[in-house]
matplotlib code that plots the C-alpha trace (Angstrom):
import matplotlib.pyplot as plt

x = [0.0, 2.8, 2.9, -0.5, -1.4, -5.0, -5.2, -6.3, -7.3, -6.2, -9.1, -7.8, -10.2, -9.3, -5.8, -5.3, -7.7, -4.7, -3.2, -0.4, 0.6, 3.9, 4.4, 2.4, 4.7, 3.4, 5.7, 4.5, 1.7, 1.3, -2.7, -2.6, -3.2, -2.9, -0.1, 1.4, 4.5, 6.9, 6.1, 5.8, 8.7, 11.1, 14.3, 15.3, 13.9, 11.7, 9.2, 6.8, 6.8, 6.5, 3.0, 1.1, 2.5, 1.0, -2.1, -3.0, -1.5, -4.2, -6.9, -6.3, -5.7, -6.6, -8.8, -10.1, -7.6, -10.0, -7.1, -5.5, -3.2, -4.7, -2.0, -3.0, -0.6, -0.6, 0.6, 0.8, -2.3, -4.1, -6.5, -5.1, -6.0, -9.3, -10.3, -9.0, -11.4, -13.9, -13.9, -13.8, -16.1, -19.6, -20.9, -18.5, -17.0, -13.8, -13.2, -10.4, -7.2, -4.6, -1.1, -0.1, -1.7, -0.3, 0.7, 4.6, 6.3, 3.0, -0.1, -1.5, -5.1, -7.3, -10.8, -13.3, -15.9, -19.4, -20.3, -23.8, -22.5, -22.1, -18.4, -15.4, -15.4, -13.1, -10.1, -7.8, -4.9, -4.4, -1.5, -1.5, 1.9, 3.2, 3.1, 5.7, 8.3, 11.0, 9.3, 9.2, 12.1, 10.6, 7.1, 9.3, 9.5, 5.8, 4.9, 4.1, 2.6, -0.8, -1.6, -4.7, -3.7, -5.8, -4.5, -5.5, -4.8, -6.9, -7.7, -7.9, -4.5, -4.0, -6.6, -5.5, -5.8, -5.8, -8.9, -10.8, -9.9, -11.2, -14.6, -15.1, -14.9]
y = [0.0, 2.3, 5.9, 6.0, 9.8, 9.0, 6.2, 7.3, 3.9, 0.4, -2.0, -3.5, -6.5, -7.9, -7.4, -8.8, -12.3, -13.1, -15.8, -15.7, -12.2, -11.6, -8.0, -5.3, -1.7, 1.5, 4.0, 7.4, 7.1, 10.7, 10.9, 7.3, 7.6, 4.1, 2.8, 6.0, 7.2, 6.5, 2.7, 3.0, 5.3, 3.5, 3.0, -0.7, -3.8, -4.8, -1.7, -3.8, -6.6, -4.0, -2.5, -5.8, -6.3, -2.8, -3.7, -7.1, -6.1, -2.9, -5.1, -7.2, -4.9, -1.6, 0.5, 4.0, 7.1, 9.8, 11.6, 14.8, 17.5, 21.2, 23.4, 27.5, 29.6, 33.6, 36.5, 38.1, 39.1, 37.7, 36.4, 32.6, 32.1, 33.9, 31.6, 28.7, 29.4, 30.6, 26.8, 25.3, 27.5, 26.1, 29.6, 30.1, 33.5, 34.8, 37.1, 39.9, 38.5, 40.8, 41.8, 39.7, 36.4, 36.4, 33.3, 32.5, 29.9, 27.4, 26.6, 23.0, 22.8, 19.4, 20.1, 17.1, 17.9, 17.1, 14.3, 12.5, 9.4, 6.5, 6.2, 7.2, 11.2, 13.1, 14.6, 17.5, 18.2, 22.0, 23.7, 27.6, 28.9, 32.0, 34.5, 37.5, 37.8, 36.1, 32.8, 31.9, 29.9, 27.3, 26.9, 24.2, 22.2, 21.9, 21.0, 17.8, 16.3, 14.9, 17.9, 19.6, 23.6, 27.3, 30.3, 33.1, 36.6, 40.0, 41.2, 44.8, 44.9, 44.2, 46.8, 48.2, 51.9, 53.6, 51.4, 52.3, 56.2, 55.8, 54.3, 57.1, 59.7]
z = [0.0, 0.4, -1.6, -1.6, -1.0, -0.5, 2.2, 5.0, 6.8, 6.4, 7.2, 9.8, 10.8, 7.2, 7.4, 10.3, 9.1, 6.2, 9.0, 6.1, 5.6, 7.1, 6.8, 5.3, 3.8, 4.5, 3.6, 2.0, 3.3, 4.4, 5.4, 6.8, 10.7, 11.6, 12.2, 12.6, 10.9, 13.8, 12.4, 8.7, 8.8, 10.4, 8.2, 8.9, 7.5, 9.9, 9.4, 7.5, 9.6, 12.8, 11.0, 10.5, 13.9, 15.5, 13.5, 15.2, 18.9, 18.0, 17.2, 20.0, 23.2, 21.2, 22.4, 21.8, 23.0, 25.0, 26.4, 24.7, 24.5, 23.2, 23.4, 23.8, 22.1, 21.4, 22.3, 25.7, 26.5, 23.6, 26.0, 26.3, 29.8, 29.6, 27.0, 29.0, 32.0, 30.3, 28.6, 31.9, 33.8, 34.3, 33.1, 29.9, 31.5, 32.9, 35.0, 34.5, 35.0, 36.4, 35.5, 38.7, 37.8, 34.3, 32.8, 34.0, 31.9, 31.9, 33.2, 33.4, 33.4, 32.9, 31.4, 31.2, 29.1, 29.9, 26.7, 26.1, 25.3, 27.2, 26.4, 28.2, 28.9, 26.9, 29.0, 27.5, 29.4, 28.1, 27.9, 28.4, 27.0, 28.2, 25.3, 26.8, 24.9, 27.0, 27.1, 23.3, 22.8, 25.5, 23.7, 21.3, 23.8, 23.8, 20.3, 19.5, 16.3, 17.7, 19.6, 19.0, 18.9, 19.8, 18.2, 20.6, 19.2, 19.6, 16.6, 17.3, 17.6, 13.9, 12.6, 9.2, 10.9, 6.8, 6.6, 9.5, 8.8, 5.2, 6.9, 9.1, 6.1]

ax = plt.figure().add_subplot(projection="3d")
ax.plot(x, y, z, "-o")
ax.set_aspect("equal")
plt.show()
């Protein structure tokens, strides 16, 4: 299957039936989530063999991931953390944060949002990333490539001030 832009899913219940299928090759495979790419990827021989592997061991003991990372990022001030407990806040609303109680570094906060399904409950684990100046170079260290990501910004700041003086004439 591999260099095939367009998979996005291997059907794994029928893969996993051929009892003589010894490896299955992924590579270039770039919207395919599963196996993932740290699998299909690998650069050794055994990368096949490892995906029909990850596949069966999936179908096995797999089970569905409820648990994720959403990463805020902005500037300072954009409003990150007001967005963050306004999220979490039974009533959707912040209150004014002040200069004191800025974000320092990072802020850790677990949100569990209410579902109406039976299954597990989502959890994010969110990640509010200082947006001063100063803290910048550390918000690599918080990327990740399954990470689900908020762009906070205001956008009053980047008002196109010839525009709004041409709409008040």
């Amino acid at each position: 299957v591999s260099d095939n832009f367009h998979l996005k899913k291997i059907p794994v219940e029928s893969v996993c039936k051929m009892e003589r299928l010894r490896s299955i090759e992924c590579t270039g495979c770039p919207r395919l989530v599963s196996p993932p790419p740290e699998i299909t990827e690998q650069k050794n021989d055994q990368a096949a063999e490892n995906a029909l592997t990850f596949l069966r061991q999936a179908l096995e003991s797999g089970e569905a991931n409820t648990e994720m990372v959403l990463v805020v990022i902005g500037n300072g001030e954009a409003g990150k953390t007001s967005m963050i407990r306004a999220v979490t806040s039974r009533d959707a609303k912040s209150e004014k944060i002040n200069e004191d109680e800025r974000t320092v570094g990072i802020n850790m906060t677990v949100w569990k949002p209410k579902t109406t399904r039976d299954d597990k409950p989502l959890s994010f684990a969110m990640m509010d990333l200082a947006g001063q100046a100063v803290y910048s170079m550390t918000h690599q260290f918080f990327l990740m490539r399954r990470g689900v990501y908020v762009l906070v910004w205001q956008a009053k700041k980047y008002v196109d001030h010839e525009a709004e003086d041409a709409l008040k004439e």
